[in-house]
N, C-alpha and C positions, 0 to 999 in steps of 0.2 A: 504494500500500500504506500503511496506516494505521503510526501512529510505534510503538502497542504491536504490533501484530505484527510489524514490522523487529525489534523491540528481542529480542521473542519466539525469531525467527528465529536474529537472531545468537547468542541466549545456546544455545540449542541446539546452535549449528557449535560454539562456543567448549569446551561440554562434550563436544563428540563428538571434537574435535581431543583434548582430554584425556584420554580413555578411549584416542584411536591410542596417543600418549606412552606408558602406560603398557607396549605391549607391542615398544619400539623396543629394549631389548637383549636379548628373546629372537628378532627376526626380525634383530639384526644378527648375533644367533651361528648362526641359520643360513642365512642368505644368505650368509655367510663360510663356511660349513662346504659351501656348494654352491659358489661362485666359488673360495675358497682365496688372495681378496684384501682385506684392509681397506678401501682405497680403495671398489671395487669394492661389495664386501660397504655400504658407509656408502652409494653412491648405490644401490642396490639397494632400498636401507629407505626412501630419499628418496621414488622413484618410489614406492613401493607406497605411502606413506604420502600421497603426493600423489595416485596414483588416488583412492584410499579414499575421501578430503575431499571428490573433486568428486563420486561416487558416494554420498554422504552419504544421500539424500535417496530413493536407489533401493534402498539398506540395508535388508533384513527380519531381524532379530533371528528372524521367527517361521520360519523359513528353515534359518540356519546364525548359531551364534555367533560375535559379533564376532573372535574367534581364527581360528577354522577362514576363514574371509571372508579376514583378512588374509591366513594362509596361503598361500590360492588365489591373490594377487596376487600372492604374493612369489616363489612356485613360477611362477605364468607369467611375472613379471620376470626370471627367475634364466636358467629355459629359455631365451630369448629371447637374455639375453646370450651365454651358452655357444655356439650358432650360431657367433659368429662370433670365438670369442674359442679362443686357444693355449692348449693344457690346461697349466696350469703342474704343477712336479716340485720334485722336492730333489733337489742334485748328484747323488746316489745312483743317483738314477733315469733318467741321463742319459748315462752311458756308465761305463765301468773307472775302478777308485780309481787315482789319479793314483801316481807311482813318489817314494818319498823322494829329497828335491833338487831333486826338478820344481819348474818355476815355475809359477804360476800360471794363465797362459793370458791370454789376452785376454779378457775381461768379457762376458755376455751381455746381454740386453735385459732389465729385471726380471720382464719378462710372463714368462719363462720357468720362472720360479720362485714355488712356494708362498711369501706375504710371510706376516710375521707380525703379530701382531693384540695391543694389549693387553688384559689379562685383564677391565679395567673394564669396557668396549666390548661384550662378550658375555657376558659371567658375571652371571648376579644377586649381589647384596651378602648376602641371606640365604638359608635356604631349608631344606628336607632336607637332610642331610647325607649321605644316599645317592644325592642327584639330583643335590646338585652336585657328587660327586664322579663322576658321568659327563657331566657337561658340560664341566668338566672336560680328563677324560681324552681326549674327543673334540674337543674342539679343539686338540691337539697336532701340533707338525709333522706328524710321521710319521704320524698318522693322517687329517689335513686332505690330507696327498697322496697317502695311498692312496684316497681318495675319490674321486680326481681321474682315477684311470685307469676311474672306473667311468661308463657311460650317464648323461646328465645325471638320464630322470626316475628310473632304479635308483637313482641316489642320492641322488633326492628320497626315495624308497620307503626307504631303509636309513635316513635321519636322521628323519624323521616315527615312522620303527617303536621305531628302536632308544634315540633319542637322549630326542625328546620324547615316547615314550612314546602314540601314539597307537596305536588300533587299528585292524585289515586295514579293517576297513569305514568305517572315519571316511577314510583314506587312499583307498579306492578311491573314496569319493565326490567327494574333492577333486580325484584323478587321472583322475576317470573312469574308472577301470580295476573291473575286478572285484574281489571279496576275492580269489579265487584266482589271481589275476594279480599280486595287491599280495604275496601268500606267496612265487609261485615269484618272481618280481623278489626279493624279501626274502633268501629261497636263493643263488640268485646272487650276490647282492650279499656275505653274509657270507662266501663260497668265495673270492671276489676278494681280501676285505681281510684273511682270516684269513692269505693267501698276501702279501700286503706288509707288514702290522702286524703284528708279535709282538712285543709290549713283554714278557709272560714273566712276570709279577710286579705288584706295587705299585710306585706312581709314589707315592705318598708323601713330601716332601721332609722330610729332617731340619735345623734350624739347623747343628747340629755341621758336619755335609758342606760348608756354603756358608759355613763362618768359615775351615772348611780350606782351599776349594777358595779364597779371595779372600788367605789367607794364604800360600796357595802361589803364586798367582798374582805376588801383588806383591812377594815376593822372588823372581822368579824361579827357583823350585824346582821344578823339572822333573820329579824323580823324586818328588817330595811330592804333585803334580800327576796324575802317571801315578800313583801309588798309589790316588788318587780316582777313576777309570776302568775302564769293564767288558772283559775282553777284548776281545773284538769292534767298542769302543765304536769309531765315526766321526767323524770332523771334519770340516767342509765349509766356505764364503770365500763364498757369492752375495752379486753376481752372478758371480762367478765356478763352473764347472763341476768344478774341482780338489776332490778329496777325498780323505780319509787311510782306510782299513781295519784299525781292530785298535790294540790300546794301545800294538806296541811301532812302527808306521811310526810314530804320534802323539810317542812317546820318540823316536826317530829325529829327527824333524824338526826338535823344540825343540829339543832341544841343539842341532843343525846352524844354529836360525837365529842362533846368538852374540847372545843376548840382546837380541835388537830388541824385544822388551816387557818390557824390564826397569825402566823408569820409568813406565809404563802405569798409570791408575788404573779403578777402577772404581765407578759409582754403582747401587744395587739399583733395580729394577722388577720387571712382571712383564708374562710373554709366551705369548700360548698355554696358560695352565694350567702355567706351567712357570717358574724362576724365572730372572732373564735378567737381564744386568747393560749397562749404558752405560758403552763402552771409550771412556778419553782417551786422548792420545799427544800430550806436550807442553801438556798441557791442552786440547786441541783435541780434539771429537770422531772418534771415528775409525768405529764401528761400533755394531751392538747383539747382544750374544753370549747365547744362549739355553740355556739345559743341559736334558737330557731325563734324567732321575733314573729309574731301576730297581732296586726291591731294595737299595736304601742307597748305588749308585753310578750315576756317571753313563754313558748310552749313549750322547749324542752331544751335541755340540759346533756349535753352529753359528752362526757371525759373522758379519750382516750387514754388508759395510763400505760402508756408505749412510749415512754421518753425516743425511741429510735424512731418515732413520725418525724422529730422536732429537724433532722435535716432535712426533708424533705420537705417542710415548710422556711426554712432560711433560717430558722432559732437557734439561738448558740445553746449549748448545753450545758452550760453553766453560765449564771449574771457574771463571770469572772474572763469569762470568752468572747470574742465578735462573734457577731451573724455569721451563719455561712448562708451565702446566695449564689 
């Protein structure tokens, strides 16, 4: 092969690998939103982004746009893994809210549970402000796990339709399926998650609620605390399976635990569409705690105590450390 067309060659792979890049955190938010793992979700993007490259050259534009193309990879990556992989949950979903006083439990495997993802990772940085406020709202725990009790391709069909906004026929082409098959799958699928997800309201976060909610925390003010909380609201520990039901077992328990995070600090992030903080304890990482905000208060509580998230969100692991980013 002659040196200008190598050279020809390679400038071509070079801008084709640059046009994949461009579309790696909208296939990481939904390969995430189909697995309900970051891990998971990031090698998900890998593979498809590595078919793509070696398929480069078998690519018709005149065919299927380079999106819809990726898509089709990412959807048969995703199916492929779910096979053989444990449909993860949130405590909730796992058995009865555990009794105030209960301990803990013994730990489960993390496969078991929806992980969480941060918001960089998946979210675009700008955009509509109607688009991204359902990308959003669809990457939130409790909707990332209601996802998770549905048919892997149903819930390729619910995040193509509802999420990214594609239509029955662009979807059935990618699915193979009919338009009338991608509807009634689309049916089903909102019956499902209407029946697990009821957030009820605006997810909306206000500053005010998170200068309370981090000033109640750090003096230990329990009822200042519980005043920030929806009746109903839940508290959950993964890997643990223990969970709390309702603001007053949530009052119950703090007081009960005599102040064991009463020196606790906390560093802001963000998680899921949702605003989550980096717990110390002793300076030493201890977890990463997510709030699900509804209608001006918080519904649920939920503390990874996985100090090994905290690189993966930028948190140094010790207040004695920088960030890593």
């Amino acid at each position: 092969m002659k040196p200008g067309v190598r050279l020809g060659k390679y400038r071509r792979r070079v801008m084709f690998e640059d046009r994949l890049e461009v579309h790696r955190v909208e296939l990481t938010g939904y390969c995430y939103r189909m697995l309900g793992c970051a891990n998971e979700a990031e090698d998900a993007v890998q593979e498809t982004l590595l078919r793509a490259w070696k398929s480069a050259d078998r690519f018709d534009e005149r065919k299927a746009g380079l999106r819809t193309w990726l898509h089709r990879i990412a959807t048969n990556v995703c199916l492929d893994m779910t096979r053989s992989a444990q449909r993860r949950a949130l405590a909730m979903d796992l058995g009865p809210s555990s009794p105030v006083g209960g301990g803990l439990g013994a730990p489960l495997s993390s496969a078991a549970f929806v992980r969480p993802v941060p918001d960089r990772r998946v979210l675009p940085v700008d955009g509509d402000p109607a688009e991204l406020a359902v990308q959003r709202d669809t990457i939130r725990l409790a909707f990332v796990a209601a996802l998770q009790h549905l048919p892997p391709r149903q819930r390729a069909v619910l995040i193509l339709r509802e999420v990214l906004c594609w239509s029955a026929e662009e979807v059935a082409t990618l699915l193979d399926m009919s338009p009338a098959a991608v509807n009634s799958a689309l049916q089903r699928a909102r019956a499902s998650i209407s029946m697990r997800d009821q957030p009820g309201g605006t997810s909306e976060v206000a500053e005010a609620l998170l200068g309370r909610y981090v000033q109640a925390f750090t003096a230990y003010d329990v009822d200042g605390l519980v005043a920030l909380l929806h009746e109903d609201a839940t508290m959950s520990m993964p890997p643990y399976a223990w969970w709390l039901d309702g603001r007053e077992a949530i009052r119950a328990t703090l007081l009960g635990a005599a102040g064991v995070c009463a020196d606790d600090r906390l560093i802001r992030t963000a998680a899921n569409g949702s605003p989550a903080f980096g717990q110390y304890r002793g300076g030493q990482a201890l977890g990463l705690v997510i709030l699900d905000v509804r209608d001006g208060l918080i519904a649920a509580i939920t503390s990874y105590l996985e100090p090994s998230l905290f690189a993966l969100f930028g948190l140094p692991m010790s207040l004695d450390s920088p960030p890593r980013m």
